[in-house]
Gaussian input, Z-matrix of N, CA and C with variables (Angstrom, degrees):
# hf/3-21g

backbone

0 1
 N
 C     1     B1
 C     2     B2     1     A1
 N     3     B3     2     A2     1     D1
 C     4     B4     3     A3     2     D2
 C     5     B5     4     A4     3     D3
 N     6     B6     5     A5     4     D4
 C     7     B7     6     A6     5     D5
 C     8     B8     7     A7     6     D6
 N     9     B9     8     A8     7     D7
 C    10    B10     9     A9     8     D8
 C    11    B11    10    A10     9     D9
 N    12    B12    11    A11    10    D10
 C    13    B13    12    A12    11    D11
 C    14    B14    13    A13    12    D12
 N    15    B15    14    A14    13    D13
 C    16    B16    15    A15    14    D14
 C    17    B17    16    A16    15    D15
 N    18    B18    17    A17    16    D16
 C    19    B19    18    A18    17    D17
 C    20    B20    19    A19    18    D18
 N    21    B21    20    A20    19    D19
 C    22    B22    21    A21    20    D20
 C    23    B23    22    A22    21    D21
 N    24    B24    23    A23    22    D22
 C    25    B25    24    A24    23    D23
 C    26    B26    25    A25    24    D24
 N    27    B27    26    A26    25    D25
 C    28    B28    27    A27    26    D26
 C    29    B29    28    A28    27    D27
 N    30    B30    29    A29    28    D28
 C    31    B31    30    A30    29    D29
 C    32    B32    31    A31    30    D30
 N    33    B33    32    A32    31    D31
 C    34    B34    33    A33    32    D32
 C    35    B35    34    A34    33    D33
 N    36    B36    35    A35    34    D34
 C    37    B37    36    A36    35    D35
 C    38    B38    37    A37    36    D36
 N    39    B39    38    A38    37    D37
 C    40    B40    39    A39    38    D38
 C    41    B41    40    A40    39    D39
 N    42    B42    41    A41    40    D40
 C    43    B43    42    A42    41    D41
 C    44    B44    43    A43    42    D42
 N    45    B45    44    A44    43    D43
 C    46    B46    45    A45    44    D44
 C    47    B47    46    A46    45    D45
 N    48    B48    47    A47    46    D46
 C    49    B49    48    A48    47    D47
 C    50    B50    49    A49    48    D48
 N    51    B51    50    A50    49    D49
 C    52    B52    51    A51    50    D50
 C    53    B53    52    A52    51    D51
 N    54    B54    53    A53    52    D52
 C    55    B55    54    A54    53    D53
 C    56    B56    55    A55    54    D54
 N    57    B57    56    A56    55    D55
 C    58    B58    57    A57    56    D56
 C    59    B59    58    A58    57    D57
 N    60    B60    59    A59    58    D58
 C    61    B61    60    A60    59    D59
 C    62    B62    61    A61    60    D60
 N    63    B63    62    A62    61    D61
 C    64    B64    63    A63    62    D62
 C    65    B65    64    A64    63    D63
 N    66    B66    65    A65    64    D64
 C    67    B67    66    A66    65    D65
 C    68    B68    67    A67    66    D66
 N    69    B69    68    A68    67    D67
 C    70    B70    69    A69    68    D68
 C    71    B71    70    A70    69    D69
 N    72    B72    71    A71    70    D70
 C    73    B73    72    A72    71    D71
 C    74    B74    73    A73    72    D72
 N    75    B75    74    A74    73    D73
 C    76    B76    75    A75    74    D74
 C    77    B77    76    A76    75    D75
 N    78    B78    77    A77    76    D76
 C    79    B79    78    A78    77    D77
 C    80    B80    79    A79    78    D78
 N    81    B81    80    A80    79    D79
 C    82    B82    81    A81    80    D80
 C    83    B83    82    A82    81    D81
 N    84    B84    83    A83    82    D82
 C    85    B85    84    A84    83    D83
 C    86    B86    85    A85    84    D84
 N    87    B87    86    A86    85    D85
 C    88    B88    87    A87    86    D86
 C    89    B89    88    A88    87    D87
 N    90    B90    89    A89    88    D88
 C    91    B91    90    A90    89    D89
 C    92    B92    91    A91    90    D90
 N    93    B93    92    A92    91    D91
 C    94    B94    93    A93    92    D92
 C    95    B95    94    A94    93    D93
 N    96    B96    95    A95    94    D94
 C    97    B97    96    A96    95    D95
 C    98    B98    97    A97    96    D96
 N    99    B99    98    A98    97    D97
 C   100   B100    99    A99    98    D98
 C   101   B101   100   A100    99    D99
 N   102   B102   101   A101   100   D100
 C   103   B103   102   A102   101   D101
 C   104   B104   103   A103   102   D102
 N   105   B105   104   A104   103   D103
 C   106   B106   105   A105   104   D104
 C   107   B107   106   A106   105   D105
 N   108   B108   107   A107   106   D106
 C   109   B109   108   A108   107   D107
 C   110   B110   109   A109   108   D108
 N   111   B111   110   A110   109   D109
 C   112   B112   111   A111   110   D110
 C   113   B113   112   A112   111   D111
 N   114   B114   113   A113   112   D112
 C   115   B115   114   A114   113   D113
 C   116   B116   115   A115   114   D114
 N   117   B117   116   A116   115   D115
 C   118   B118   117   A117   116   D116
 C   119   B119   118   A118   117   D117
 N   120   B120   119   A119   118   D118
 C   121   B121   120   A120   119   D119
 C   122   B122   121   A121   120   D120
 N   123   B123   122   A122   121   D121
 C   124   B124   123   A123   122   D122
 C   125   B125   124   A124   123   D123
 N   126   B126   125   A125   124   D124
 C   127   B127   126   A126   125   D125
 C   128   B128   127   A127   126   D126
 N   129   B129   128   A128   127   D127
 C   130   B130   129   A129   128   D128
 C   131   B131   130   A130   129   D129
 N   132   B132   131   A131   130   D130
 C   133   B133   132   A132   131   D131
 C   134   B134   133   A133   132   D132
 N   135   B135   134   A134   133   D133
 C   136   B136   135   A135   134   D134
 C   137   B137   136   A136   135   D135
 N   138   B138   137   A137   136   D136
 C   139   B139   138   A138   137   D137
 C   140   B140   139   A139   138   D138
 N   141   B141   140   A140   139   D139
 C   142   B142   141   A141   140   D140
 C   143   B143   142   A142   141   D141
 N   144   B144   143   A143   142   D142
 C   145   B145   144   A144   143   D143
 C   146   B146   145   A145   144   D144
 N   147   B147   146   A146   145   D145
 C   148   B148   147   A147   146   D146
 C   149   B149   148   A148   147   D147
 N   150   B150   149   A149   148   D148
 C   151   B151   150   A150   149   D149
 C   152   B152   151   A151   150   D150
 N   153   B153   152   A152   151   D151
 C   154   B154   153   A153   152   D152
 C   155   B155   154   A154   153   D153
 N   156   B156   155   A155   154   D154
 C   157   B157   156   A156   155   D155
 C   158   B158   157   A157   156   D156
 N   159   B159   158   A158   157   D157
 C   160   B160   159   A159   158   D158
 C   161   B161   160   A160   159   D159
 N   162   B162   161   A161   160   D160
 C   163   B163   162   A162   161   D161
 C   164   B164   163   A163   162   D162
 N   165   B165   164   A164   163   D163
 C   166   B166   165   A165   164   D164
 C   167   B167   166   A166   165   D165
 N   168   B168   167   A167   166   D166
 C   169   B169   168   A168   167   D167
 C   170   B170   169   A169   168   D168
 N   171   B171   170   A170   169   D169
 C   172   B172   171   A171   170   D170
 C   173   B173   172   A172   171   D171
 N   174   B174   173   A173   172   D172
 C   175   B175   174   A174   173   D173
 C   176   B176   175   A175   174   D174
 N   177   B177   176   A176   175   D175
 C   178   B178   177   A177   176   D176
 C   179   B179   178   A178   177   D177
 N   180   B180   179   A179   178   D178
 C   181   B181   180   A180   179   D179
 C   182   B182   181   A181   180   D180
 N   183   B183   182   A182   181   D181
 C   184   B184   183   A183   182   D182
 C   185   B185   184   A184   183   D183
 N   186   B186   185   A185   184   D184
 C   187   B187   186   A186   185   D185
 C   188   B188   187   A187   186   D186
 N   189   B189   188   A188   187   D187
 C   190   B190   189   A189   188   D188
 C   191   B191   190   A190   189   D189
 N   192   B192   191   A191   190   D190
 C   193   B193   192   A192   191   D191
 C   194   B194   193   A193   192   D192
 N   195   B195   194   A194   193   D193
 C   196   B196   195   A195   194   D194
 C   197   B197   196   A196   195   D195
 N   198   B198   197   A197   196   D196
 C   199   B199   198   A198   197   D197
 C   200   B200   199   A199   198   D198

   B1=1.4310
   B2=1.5405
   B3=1.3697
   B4=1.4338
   B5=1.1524
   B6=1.6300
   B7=1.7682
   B8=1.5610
   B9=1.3806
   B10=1.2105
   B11=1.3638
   B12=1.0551
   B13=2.2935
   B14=1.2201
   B15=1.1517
   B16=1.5849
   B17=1.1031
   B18=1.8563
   B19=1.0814
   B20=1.6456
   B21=1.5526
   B22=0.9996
   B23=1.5000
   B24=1.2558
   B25=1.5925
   B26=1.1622
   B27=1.3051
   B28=1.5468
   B29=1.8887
   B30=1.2646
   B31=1.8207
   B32=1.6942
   B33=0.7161
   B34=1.9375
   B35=1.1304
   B36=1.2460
   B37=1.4440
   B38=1.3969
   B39=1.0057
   B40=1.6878
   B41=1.2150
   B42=1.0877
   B43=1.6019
   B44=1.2146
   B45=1.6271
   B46=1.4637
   B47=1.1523
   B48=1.6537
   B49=1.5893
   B50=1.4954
   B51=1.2884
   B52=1.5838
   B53=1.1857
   B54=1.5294
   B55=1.5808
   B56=1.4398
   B57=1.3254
   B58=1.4108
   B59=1.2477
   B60=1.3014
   B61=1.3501
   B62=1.9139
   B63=0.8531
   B64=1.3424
   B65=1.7830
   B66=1.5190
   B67=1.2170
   B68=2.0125
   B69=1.3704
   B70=1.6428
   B71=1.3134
   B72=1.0189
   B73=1.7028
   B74=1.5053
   B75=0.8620
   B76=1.7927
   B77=1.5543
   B78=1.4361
   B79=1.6691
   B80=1.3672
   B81=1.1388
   B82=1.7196
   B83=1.3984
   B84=1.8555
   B85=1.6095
   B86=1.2986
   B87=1.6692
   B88=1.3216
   B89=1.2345
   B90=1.1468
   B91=1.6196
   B92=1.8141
   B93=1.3426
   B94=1.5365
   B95=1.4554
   B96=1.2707
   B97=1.7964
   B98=1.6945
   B99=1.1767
   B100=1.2444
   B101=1.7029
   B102=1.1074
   B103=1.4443
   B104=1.3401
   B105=1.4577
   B106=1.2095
   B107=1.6258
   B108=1.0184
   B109=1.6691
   B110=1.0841
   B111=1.5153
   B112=1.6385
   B113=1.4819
   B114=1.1829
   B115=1.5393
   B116=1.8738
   B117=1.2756
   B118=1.6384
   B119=1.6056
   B120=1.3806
   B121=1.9292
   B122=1.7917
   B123=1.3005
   B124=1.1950
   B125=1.8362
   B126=0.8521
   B127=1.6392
   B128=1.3439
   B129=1.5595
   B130=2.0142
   B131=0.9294
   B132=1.7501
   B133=1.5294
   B134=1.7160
   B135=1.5401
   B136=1.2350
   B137=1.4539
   B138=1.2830
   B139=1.3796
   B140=1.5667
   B141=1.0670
   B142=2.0017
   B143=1.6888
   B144=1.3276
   B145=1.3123
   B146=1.9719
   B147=1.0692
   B148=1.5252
   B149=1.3176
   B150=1.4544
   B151=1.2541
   B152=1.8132
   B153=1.6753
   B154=1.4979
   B155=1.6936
   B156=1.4468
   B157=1.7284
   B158=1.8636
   B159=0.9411
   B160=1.5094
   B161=1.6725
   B162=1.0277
   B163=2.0455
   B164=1.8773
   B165=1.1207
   B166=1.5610
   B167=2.1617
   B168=1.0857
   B169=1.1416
   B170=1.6325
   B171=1.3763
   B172=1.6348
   B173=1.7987
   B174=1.2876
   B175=1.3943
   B176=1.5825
   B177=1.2593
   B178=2.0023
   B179=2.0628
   B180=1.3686
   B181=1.6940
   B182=1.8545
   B183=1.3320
   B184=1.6563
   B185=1.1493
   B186=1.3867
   B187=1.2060
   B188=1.2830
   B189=1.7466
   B190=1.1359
   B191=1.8970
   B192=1.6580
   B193=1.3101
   B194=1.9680
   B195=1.2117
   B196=2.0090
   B197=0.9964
   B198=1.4422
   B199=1.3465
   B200=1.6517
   A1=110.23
   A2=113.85
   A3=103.66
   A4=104.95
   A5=128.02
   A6=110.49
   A7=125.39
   A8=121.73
   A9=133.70
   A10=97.30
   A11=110.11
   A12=113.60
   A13=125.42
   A14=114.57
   A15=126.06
   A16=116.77
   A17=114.04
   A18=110.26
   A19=120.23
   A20=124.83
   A21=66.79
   A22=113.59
   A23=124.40
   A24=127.37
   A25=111.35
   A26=128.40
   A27=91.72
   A28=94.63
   A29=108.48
   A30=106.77
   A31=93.95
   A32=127.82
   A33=132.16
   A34=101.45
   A35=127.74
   A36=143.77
   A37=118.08
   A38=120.61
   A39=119.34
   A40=118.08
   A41=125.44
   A42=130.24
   A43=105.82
   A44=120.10
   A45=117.71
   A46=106.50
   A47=101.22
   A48=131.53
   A49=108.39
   A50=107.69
   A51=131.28
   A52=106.93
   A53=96.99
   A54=111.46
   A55=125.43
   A56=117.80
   A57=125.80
   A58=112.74
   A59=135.17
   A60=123.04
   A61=119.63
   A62=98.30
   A63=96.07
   A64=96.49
   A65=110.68
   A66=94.45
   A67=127.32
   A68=82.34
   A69=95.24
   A70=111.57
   A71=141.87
   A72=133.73
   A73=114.95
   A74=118.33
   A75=114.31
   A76=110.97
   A77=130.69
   A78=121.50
   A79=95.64
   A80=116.63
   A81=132.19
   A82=101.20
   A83=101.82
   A84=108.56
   A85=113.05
   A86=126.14
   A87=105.89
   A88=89.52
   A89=153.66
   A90=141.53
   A91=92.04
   A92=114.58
   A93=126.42
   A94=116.69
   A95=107.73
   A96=128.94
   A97=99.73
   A98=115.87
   A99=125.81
   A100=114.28
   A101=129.36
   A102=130.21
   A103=98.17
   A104=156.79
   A105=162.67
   A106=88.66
   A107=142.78
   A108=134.01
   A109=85.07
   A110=168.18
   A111=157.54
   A112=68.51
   A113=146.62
   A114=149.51
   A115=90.15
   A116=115.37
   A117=103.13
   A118=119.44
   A119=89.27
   A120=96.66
   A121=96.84
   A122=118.33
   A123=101.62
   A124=121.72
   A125=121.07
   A126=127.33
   A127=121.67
   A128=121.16
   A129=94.01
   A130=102.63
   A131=98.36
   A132=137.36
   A133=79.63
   A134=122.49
   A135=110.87
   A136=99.81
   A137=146.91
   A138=121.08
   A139=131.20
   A140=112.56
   A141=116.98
   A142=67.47
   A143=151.41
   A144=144.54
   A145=112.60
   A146=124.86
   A147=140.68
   A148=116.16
   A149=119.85
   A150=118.84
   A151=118.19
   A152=89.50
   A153=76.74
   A154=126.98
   A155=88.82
   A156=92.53
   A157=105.93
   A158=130.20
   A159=121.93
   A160=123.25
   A161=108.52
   A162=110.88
   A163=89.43
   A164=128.93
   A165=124.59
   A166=87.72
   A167=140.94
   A168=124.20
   A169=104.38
   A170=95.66
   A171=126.88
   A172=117.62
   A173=104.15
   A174=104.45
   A175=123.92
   A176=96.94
   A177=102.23
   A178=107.32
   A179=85.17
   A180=111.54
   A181=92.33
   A182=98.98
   A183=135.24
   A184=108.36
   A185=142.27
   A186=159.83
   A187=94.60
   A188=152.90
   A189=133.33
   A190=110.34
   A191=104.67
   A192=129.84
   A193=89.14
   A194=110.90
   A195=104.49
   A196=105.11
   A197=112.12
   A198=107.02
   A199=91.05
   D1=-38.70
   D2=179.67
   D3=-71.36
   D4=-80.87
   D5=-171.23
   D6=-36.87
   D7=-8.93
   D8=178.35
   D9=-71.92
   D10=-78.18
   D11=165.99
   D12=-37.90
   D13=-29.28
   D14=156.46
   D15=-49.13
   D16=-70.50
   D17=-176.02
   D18=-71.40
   D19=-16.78
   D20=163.78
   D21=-137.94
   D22=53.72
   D23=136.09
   D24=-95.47
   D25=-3.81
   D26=158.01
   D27=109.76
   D28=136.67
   D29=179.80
   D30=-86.94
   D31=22.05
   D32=171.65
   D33=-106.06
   D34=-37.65
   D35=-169.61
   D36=-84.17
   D37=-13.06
   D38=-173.79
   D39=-143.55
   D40=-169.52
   D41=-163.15
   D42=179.49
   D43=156.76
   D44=156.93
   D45=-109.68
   D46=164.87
   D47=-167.97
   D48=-135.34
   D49=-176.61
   D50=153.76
   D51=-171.34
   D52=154.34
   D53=161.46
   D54=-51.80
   D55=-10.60
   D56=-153.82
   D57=-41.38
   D58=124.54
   D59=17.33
   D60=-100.98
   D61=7.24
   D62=-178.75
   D63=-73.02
   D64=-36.76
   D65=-174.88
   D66=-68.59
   D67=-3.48
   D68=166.50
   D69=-60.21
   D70=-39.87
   D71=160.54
   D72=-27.14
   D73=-35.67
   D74=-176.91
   D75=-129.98
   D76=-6.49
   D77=170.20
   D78=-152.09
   D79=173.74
   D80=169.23
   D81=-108.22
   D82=140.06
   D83=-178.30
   D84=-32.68
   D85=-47.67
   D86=-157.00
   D87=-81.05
   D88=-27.51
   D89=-157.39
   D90=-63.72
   D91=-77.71
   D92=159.89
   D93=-5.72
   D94=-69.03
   D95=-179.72
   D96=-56.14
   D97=-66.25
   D98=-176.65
   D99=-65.04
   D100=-29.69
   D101=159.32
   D102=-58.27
   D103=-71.99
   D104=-170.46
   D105=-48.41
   D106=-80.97
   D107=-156.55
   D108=-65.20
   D109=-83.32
   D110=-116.79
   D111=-82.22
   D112=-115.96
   D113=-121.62
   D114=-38.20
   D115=-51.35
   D116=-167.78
   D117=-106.47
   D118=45.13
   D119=-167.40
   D120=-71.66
   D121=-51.09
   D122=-178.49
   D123=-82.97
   D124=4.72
   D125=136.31
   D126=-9.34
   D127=108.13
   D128=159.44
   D129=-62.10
   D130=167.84
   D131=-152.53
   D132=-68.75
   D133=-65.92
   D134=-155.44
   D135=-66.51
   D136=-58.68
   D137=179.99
   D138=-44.24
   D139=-14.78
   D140=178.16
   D141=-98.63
   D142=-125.33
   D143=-130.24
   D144=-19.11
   D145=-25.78
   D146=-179.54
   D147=-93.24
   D148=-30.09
   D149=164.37
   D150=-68.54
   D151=-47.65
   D152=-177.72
   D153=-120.25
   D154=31.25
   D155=157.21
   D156=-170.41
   D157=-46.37
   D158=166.43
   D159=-42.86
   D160=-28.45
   D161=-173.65
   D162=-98.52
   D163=-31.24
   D164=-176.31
   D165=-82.25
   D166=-24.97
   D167=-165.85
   D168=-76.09
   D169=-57.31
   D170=164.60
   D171=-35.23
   D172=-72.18
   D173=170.61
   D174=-50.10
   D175=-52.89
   D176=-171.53
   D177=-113.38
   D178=34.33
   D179=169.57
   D180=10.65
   D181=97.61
   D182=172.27
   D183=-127.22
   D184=35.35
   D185=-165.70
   D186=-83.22
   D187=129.23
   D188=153.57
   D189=121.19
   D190=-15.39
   D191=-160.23
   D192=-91.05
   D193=-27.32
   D194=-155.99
   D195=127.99
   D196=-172.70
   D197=172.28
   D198=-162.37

């Protein structure tokens, strides 16, 4: 289901999330975190870099925060 959403909005288009911490009830961040990199291991580097921090900087303009 996720690479399905990927494909088709687009790796500009999306991002990952969690509920965290509520989602701590059923996995630990890294389990969570680490399910997200196995789903996009074969990804270029710059498309997994856009999923999970360039399209969240962009969208909710955190520009200025680091990177």
């Amino acid at each position: 289901m996720v690479l399905r959403t990927i494909e088709l909005f687009g790796v500009g288009r999306a991002m990952f999330a969690s509920n965290y911490p509520v989602d701590g009830l059923v996995a630990t961040f890294d389990t969570i975190y680490g399910g997200f990199e196995t789903i996009v291991r074969d990804f270029p580097r710059a498309d997994r870099h856009r999923l999970f921090h360039d399209n969240a900087v962009r969208f909710y303009r955190l520009s200025g925060l680091g990177t």
